[in-house]
C-alpha positions as CSV (number, residue, x, y, z in Angstrom):
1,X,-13.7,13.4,9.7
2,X,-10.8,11.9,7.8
3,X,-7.5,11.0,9.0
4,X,-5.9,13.0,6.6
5,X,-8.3,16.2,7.7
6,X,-7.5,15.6,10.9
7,X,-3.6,15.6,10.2
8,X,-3.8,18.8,8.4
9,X,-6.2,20.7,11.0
10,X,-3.2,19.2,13.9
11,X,-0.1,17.9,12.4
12,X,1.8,17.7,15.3
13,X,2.1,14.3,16.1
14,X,3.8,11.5,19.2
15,X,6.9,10.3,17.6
16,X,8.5,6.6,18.8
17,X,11.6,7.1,18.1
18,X,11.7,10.8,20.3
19,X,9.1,9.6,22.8
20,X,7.7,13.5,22.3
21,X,4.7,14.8,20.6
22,X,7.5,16.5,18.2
23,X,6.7,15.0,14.7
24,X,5.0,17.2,12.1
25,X,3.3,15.7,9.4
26,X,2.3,19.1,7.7
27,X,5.5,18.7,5.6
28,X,5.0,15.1,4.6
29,X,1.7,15.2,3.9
30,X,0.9,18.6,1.9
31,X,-0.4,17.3,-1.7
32,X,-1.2,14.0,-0.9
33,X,-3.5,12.6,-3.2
34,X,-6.1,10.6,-0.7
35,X,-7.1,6.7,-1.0
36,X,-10.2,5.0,1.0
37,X,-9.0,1.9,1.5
38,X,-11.1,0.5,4.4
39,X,-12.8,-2.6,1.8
40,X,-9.3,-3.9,1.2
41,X,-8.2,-3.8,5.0
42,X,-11.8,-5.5,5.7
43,X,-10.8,-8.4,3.8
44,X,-7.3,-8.8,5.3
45,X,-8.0,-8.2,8.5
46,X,-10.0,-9.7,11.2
47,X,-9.2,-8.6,14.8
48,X,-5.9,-7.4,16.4
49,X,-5.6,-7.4,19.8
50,X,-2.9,-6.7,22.3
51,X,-0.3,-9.4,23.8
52,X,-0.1,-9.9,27.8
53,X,3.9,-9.0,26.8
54,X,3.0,-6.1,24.7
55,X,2.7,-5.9,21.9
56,X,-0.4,-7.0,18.7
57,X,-1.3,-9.9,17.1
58,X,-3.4,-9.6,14.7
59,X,-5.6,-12.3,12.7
60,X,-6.4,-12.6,9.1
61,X,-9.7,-13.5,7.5
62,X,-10.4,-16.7,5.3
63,X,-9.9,-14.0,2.3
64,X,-6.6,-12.6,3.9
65,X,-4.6,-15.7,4.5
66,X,-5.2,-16.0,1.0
67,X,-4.4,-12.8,-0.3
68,X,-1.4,-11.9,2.2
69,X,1.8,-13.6,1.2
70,X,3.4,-15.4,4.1
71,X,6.2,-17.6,4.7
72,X,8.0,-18.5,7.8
73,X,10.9,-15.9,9.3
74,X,14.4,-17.5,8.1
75,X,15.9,-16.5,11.5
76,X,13.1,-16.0,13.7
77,X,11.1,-19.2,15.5
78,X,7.7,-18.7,15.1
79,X,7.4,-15.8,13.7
80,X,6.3,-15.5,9.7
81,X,7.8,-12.7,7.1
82,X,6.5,-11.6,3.7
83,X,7.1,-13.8,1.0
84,X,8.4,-10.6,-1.5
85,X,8.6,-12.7,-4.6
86,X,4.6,-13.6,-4.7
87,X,4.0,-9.6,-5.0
88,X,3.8,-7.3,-8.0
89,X,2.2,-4.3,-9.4
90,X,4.0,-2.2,-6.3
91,X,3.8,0.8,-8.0
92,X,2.8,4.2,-6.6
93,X,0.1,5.7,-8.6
94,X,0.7,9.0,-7.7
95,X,4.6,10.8,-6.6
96,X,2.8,11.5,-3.0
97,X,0.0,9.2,-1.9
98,X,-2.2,8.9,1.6
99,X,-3.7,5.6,2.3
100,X,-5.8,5.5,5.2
101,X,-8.7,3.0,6.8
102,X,-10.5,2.8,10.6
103,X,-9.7,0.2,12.7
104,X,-12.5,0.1,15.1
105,X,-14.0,-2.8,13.6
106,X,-10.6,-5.0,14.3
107,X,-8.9,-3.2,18.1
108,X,-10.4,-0.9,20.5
109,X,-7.5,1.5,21.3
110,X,-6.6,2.8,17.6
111,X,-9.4,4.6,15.6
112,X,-7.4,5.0,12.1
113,X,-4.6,4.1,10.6
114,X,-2.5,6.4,7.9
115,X,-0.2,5.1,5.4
116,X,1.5,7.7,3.2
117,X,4.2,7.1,0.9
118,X,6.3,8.9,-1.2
119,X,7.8,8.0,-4.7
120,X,11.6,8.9,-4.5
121,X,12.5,10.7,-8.2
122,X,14.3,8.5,-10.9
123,X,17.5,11.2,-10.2
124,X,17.4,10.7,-6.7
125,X,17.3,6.7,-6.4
126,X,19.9,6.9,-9.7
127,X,22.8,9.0,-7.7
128,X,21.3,7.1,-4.3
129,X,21.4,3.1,-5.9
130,X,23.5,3.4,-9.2
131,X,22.8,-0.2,-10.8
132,X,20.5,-1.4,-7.9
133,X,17.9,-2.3,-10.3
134,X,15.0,0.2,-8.5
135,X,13.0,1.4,-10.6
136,X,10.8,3.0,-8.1
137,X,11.4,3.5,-4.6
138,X,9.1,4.7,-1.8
139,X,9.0,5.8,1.9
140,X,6.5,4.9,3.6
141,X,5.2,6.6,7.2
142,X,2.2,5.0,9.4
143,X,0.5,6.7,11.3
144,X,-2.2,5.7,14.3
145,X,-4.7,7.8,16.2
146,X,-6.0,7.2,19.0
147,X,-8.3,9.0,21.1
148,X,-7.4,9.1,25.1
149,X,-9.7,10.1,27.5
150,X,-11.7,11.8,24.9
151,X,-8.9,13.4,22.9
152,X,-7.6,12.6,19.6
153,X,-3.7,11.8,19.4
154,X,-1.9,10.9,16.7
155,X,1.3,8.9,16.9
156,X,4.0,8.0,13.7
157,X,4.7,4.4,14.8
158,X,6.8,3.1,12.0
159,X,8.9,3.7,8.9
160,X,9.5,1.4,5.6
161,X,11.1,2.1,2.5
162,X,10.2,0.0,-0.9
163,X,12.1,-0.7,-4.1
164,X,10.5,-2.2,-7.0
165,X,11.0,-3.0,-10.6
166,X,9.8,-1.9,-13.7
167,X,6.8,-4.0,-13.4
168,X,6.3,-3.6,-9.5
169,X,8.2,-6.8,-8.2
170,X,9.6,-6.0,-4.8
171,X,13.6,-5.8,-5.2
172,X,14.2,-5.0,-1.3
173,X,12.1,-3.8,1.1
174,X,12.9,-2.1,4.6
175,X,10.6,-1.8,7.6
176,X,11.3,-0.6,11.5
177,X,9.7,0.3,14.2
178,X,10.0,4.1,15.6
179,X,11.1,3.5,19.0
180,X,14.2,5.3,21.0
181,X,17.9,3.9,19.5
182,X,18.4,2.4,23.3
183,X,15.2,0.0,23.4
184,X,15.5,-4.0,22.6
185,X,13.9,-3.8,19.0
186,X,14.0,-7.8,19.3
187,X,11.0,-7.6,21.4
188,X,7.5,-8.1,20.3
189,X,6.2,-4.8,22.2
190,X,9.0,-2.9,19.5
191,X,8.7,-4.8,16.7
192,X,7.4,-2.6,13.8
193,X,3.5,-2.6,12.8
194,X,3.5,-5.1,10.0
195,X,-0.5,-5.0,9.2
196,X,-0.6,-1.5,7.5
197,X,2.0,-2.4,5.7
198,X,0.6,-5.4,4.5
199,X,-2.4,-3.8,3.7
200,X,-0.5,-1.0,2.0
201,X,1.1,-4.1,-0.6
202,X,-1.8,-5.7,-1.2
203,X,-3.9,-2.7,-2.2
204,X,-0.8,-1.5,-4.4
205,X,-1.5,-4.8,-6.2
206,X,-5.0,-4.7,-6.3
207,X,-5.0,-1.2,-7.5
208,X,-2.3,-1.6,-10.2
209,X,-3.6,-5.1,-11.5
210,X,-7.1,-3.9,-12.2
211,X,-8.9,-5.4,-9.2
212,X,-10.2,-2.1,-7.6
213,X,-12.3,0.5,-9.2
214,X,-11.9,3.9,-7.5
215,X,-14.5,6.3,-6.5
216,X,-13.8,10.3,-6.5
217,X,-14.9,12.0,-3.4
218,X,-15.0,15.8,-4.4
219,X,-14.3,18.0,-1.7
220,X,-17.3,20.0,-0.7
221,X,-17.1,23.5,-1.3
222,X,-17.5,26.1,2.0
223,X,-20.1,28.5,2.4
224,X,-20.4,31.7,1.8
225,X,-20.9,32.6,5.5
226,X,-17.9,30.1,6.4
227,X,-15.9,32.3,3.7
228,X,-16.4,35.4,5.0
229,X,-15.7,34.4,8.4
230,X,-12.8,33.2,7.7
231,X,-11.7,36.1,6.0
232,X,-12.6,38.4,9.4
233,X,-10.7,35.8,11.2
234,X,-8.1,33.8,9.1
235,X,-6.6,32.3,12.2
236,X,-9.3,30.1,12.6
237,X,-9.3,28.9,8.8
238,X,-9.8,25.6,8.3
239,X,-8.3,23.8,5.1
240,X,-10.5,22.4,2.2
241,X,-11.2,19.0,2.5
242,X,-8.9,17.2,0.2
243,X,-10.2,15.5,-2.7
244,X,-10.2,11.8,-2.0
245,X,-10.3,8.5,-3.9
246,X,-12.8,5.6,-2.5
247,X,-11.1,1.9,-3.8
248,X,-13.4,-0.9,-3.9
249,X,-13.0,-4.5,-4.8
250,X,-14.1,-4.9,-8.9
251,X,-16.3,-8.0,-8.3
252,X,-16.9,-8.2,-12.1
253,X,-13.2,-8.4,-12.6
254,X,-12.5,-10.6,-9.9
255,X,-15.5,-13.3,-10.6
256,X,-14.8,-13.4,-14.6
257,X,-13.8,-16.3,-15.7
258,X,-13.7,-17.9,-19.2
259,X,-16.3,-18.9,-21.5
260,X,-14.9,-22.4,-22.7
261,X,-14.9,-25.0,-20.2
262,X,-11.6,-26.0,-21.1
263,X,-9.7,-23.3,-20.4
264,X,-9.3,-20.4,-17.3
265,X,-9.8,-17.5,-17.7
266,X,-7.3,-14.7,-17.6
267,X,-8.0,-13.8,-13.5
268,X,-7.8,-17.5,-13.0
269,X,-4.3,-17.5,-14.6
270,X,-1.4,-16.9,-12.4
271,X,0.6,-13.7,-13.6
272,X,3.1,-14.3,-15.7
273,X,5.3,-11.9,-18.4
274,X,4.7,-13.1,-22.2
275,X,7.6,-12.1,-24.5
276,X,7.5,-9.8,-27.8
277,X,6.1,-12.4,-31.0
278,X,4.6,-12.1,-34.1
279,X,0.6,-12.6,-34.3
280,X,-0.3,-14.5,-37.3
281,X,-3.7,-14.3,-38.5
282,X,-5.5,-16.4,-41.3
283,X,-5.5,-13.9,-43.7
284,X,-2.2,-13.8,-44.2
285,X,-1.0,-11.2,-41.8
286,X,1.2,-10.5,-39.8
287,X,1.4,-8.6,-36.5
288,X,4.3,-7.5,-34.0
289,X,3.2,-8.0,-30.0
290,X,5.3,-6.1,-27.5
291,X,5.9,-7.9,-24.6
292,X,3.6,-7.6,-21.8
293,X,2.0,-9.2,-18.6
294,X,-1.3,-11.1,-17.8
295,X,-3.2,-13.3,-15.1
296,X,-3.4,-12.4,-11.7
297,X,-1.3,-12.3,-8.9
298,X,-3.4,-13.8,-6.5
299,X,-3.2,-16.8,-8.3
300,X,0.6,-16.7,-8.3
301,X,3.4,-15.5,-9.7
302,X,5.3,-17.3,-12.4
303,X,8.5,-15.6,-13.2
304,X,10.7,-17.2,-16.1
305,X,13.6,-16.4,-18.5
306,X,13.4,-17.1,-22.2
307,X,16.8,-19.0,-23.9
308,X,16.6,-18.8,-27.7
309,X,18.8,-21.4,-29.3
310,X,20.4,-20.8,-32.8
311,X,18.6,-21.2,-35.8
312,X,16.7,-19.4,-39.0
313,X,12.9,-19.5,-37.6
314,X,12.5,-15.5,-37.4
């Protein structure tokens, strides 16, 4: 079963920040248009295991240090922090999303992990942020489950919110653990779960820059005895399975390079923005170009500004 089945068949979920099983996810999650993204967290992650002082660490494959953007904490000794300006393409595809993957193959004591975020709407983050630059901004929810002495639990471990430009460039970004206000949030046990939220990023960027082709899952449909059943006893209803989207990693896109030897390709490019110009072509035309964006992310990010001097070149 899915995480986000199970979510909807109990919602009820252990909240940090109460220390209760009094968080419903029903709310948050009603709509949610589903992603599979287990491939991308396979290539990120490779084990996370607990500290003697509480606590994960968690490791990243040969792929993942590559693809995760790291940089050392400007205030904290060895710890590392996202390196914001190397992302792009953060953009929701849909207003409410549910990303989920299992996490069996890298810990033994969670069995999923949920990710859903919501796209706040262009009124709300106007009167919110007036002249902050967002151009989308998203709160994002993880979820764990866990399954304890045979049962399934389901615990919200941490919050984030998201603000990105036009073109998916992470203005700010906000991330805490949900523990009780009176804890020491400086610890490493209550520090907030930074993989899914990595994972979240990365995917975003995948998704948005063409590197993952997405798979519809369509929802089987019940049976007529399960129908009528349910109609004699609509207690015991069960919701439809929701429609899901499987991503996985385009390796046609990813592996393309270009035919002349002396020049890459577009994916070996780093992303960069190209201003509007005029196309000239031999036979005498001449064509406007809007300004757009090309190469890939993975291979960097080059942001620049454009001065134009004086002159009479059009």
């Amino acid at each position: 079963m899915k995480l986000i089945d199970y979510l909807r068949l109990n919602p009820m979920c252990f909240d940090g920040s109460t220390d209760k099983f009094d968080f419903d996810a029903a709310e948050l999650i009603e709509g949610s248009t589903v992603f599979d993204i287990s491939e991308v967290a396979d290539q990120i992650i490779e084990s996370s295991v607990e500290t003697p002082g509480g606590g994960t660490t968690t490791s990243f494959t040969p792929k993942g240090k590559e693809l995760v953007k790291l940089c050392p904490h400007p205030t904290l000794e060895g710890y590392q922090t996202l390196d914001v300006s190397r992302y792009v393409g953060i953009i929701p595809p849909f207003d409410n999303c549910f990303f989920e993957y299992p996490t069996t193959k890298y810990e033994h004591s969670a069995v999923d992990c949920g990710i859903h975020v919501l796209s706040m709407p262009q009124e709300w983050i106007a009167a919110k942020y007036p002249g902050a630059g967002f151009e989308h901004f998203m709160l994002v929810t993880i979820f764990f489950r866990f399954v304890i002495n045979g049962l399934s639990r389901t615990g919200r471990e941490t919050v984030a919110t998201i603000a990105s430009d036009a073109e998916g460039r992470i203005v700010d970004y906000q991330i805490v653990a949900c523990v009780p206000d009176s804890v020491d949030r400086s610890l490493r046990q209550n520090r907030p779960q930074y993989t899914p939220f990595i994972v979240l990023l990365v995917a975003l960027m995948m998704l948005n820059c063409g590197v993952l082709k997405s798979t519809v899952k369509e929802a089987p449909l019940k049976s007529r005895q399960q129908r009528r059943y349910e109609e004699r006893h609509p207690q015991r209803a069960t919701p439809p399975p929701v429609k899901y989207y499987t991503l996985e990693i385009d390796l046609d896109k990813t592996q393309r390079g270009s035919a002349s030897p002396s020049k890459k390709g577009g994916w070996e490019q780093a992303w960069h923005k190209v201003r509007g110009h005029l196309r000239h072509y031999k036979s005498g035309k001449v064509v406007p170009v809007r300004p757009f964006s090309k190469g890939n992310p993975f291979k960097g990010v080059i942001l620049k500004d454009y001065k134009l001097k004086g002159g009479t070149a059009a």
